[in-house]
C-alpha positions as CSV (number, residue, x, y, z in Angstrom):
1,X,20.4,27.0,-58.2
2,X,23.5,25.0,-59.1
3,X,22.2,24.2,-62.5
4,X,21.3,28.2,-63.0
5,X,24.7,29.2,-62.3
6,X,26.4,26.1,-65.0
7,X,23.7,27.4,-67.5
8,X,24.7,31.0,-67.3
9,X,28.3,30.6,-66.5
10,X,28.1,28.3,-70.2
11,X,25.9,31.1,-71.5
12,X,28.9,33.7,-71.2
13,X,31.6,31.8,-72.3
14,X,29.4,31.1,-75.5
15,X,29.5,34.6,-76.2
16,X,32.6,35.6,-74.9
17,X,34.4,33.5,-76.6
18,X,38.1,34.0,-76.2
19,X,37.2,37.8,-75.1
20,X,35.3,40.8,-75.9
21,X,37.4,42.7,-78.2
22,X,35.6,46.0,-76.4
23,X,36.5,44.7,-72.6
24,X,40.5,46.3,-73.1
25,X,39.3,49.6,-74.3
26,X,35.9,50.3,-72.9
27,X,35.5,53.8,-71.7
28,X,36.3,54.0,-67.3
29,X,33.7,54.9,-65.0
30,X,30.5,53.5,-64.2
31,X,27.6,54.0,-66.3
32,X,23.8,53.1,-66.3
33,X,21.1,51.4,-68.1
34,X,17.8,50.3,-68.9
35,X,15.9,46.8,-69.9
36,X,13.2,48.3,-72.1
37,X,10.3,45.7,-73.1
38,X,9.1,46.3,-77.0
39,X,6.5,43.4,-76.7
40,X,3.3,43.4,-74.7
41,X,3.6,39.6,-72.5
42,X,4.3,37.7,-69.2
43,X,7.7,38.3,-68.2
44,X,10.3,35.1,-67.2
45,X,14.0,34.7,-66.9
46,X,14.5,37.0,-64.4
47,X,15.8,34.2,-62.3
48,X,18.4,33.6,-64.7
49,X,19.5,37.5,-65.2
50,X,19.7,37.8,-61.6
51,X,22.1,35.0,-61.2
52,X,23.7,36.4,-64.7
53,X,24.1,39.8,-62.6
54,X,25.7,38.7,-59.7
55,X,27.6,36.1,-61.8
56,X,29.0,39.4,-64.3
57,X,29.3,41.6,-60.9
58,X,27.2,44.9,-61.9
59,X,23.8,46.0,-60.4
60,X,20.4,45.1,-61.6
61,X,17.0,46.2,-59.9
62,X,14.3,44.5,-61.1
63,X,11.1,46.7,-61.5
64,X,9.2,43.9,-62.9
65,X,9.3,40.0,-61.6
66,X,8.7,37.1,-62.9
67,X,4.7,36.3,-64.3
68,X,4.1,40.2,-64.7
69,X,2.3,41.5,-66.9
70,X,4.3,43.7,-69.1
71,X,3.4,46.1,-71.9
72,X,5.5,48.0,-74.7
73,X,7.6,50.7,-73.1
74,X,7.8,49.2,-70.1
75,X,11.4,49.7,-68.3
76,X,11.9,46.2,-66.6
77,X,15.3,46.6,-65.1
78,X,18.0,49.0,-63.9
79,X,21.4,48.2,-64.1
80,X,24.2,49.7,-63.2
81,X,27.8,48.7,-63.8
82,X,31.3,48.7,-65.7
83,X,30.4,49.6,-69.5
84,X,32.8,46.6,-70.3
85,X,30.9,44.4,-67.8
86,X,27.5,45.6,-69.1
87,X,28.2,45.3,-72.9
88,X,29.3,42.1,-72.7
89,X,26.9,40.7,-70.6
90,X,24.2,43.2,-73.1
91,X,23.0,39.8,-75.5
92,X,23.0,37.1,-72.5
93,X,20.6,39.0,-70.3
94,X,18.5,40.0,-73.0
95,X,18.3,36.2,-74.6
96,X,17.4,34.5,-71.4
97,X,14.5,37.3,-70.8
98,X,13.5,37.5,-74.4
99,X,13.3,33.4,-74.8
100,X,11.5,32.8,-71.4
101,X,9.3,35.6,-71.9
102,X,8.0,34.3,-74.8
103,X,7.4,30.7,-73.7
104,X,5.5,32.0,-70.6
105,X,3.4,34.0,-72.5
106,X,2.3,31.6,-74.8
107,X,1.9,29.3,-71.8
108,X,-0.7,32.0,-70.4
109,X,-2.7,32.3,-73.5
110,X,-3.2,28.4,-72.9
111,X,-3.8,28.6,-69.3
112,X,-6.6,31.2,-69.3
113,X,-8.4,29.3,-72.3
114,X,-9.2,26.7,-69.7
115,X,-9.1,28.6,-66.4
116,X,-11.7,27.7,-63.8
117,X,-12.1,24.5,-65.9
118,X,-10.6,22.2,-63.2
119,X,-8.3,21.0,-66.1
120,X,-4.4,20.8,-65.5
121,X,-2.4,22.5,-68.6
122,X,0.9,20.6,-68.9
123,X,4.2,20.8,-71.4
124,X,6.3,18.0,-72.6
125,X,9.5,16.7,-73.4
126,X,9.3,18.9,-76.8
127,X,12.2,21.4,-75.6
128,X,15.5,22.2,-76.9
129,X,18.7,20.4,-76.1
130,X,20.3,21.4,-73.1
131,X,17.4,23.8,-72.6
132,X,14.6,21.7,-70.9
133,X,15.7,23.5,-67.5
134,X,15.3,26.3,-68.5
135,X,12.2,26.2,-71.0
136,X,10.4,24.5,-68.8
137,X,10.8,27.0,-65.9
138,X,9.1,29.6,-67.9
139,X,6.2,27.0,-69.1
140,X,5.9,27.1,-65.6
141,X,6.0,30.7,-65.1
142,X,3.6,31.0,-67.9
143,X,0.9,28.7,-65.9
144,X,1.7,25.6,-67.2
145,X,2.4,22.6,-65.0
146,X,5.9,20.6,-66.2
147,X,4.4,17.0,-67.6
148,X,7.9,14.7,-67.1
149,X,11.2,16.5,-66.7
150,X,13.0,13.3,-68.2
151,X,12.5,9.7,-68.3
152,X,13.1,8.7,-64.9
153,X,9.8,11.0,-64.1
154,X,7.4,8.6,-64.8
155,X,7.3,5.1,-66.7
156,X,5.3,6.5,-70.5
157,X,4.6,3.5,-73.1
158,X,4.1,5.4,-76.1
159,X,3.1,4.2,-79.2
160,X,6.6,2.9,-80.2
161,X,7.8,0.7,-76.7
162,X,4.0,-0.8,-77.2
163,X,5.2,-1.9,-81.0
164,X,8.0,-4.0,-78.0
165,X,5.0,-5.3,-75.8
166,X,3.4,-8.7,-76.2
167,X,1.5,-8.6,-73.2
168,X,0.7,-5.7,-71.9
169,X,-0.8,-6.9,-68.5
170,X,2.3,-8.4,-67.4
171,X,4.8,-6.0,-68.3
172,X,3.1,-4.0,-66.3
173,X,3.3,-6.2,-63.7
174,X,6.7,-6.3,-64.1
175,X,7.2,-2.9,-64.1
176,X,5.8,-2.8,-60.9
177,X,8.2,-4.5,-59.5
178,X,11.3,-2.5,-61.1
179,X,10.4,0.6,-60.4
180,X,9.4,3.0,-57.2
181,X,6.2,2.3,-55.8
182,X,5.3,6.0,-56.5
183,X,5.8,5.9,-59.9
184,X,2.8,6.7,-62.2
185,X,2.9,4.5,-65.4
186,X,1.0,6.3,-68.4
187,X,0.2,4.6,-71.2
188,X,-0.4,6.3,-75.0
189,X,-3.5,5.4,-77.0
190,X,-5.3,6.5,-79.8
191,X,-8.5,4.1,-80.1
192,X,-11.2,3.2,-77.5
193,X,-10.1,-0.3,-77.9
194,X,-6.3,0.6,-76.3
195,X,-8.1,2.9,-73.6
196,X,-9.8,-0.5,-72.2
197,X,-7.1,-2.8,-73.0
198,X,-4.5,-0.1,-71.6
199,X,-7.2,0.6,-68.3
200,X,-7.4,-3.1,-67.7
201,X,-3.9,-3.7,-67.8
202,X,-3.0,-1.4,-64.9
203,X,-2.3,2.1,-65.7
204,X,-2.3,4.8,-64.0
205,X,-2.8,7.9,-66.7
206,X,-3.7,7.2,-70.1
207,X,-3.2,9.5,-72.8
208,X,-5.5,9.7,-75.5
209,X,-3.4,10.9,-78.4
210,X,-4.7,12.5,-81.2
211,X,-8.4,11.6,-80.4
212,X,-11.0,14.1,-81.4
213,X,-13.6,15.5,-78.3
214,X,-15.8,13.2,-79.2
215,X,-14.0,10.3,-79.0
216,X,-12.7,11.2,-75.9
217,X,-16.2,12.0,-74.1
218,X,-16.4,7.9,-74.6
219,X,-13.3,7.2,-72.9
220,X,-14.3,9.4,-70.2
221,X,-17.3,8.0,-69.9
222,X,-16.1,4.5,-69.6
223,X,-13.5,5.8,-67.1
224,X,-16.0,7.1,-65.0
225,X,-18.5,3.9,-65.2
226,X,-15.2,1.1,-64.8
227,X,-11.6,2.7,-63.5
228,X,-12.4,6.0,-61.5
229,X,-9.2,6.4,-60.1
230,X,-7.4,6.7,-63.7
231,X,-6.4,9.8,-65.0
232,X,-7.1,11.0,-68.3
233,X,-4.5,13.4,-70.5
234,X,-5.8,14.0,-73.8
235,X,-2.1,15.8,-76.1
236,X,-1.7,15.6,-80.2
237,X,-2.3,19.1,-82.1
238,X,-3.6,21.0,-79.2
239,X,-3.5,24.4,-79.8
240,X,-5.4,27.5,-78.9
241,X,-8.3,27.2,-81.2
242,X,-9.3,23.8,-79.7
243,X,-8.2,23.5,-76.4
244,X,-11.4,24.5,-75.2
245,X,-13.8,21.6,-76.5
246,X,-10.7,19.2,-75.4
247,X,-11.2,20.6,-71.7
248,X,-15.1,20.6,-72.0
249,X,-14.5,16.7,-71.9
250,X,-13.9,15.6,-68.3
251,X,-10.4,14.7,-69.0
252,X,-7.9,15.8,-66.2
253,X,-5.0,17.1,-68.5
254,X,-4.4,18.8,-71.6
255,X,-0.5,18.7,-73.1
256,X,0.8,20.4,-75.3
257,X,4.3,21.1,-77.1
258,X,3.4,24.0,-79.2
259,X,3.6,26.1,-75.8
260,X,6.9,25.6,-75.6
261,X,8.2,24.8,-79.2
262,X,5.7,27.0,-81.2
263,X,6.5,29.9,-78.9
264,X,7.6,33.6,-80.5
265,X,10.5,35.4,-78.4
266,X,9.2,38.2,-76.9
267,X,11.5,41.5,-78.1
268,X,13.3,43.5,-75.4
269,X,15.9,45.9,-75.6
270,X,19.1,47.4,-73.3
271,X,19.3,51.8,-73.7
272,X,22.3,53.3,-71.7
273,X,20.9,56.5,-70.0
């Protein structure tokens, strides 16, 4: 909660700036208003406008929560408050819905491609500066487990620290001995050859990057026959159109970036009453 409240406290100072030029001659009084939805979607942020709320001091009722279902038209909060307190709060709310929204429904479109699959539908590190937080709270929202928050997650050898490796085997080894025993280490391949050579060496995940399904049903194959306890995450241009035949594989994982990165803002709107 203590990084919610930095995030949004940062978040209104952004737009504030040095002051809203309305706050000195807003009208007195209290007045009312609705968060109208324009977009059908799964609703997120509202973890973040609730904190933005009580942050700003004015009133919001949420009439929808976060994962819902929402439809054009639909009135998704009631708030109630100074009009200088509620105008310029008015962009900040509706960004942190809006953005959230969007992620976690794209998230959703993934997740129920491969529902009842057994197969786990991750994110990455492909998130916005400063943003990961958040983003990554409404992949979550969205149905999507959160792959590594940040490096000290998990120990990943991609592509470019293998380019560093001589000897795969015992930097491993030595790995082992630098970092906490319940660490995963995941290792990045993109031919069968690495998958072995990666399996043999000692890791715990491998990724098979930018493999086609039938590559992959080898690797699994081979997985199953030789190192059963290894998981398998197959990532590189996943998208919605083939995210399917990637989870008819046998692989445990499927990541993807676009959820977050390729995401479209859903488009909400505040209407004083």
């Amino acid at each position: 909660m203590i990084n919610i409240k930095k995030f949004v406290k940062n978040a209104i100072i952004e737009d504030n700036g040095r002051g809203d030029l309305f706050f000195d001659v807003a009208p007195k009084g209290r007045f009312t208003a609705k968060a109208i939805s324009k977009s059908d979607g799964i609703l997120a942020g509202v973890q973040y406008a609730k904190v933005l709320a009580r942050t700003e001091k004015f009133d919001c009722k949420f009439l929808k929560h976060d994962g819902d279902e929402i439809k054009k038209g639909d009135v998704i909060a009631e708030l109630e408050g100074k009009a200088s307190i509620l105008l310029s709060s008015e962009r900040t709310f509706l960004n942190m819905l809006q953005h959230a929204s969007g992620i976690a429904t794209s998230a959703n479109k993934y997740a129920k491609l491969i529902e009842n699959t057994g197969v786990v539908l991750l994110d990455t590190r492909k998130t916005r500066p400063q943003l990961r937080d958040f983003e990554k709270y409404a992949s979550r929202i969205g149905g999507a487990i959160n792959h590594r928050l940040g490096l000290d997650d998990c120990l990943m050898l991609k592509d470019t620290h293998l380019r560093t490796i001589k000897d795969l085997g015992e930097f491993i080894k030595k790995a082992r001995k630098r970092i906490s025993w319940v660490t995963k280490i995941e290792i990045e391949c993109e031919t069968f050859d690495q998958v072995k050579e990666a399996m043999k060496a000692g890791g715990d995940i491998i990724m098979c990057d930018n493999m086609q399904p039938e590559q992959i049903l080898e690797v699994v194959k081979y997985r199953d026959e030789n190192f059963p306890h290894v998981l398998l995450e197959a990532s590189g241009n996943i998208d919605t159109t083939t995210i399917q035949s990637y989870a008819a594989t046998g692989v445990d994982a499927i990541s993807s970036g676009s959820i977050i990165h390729q995401a479209t803002w859903l488009d909400f709107s505040m209407k004083f009453d």
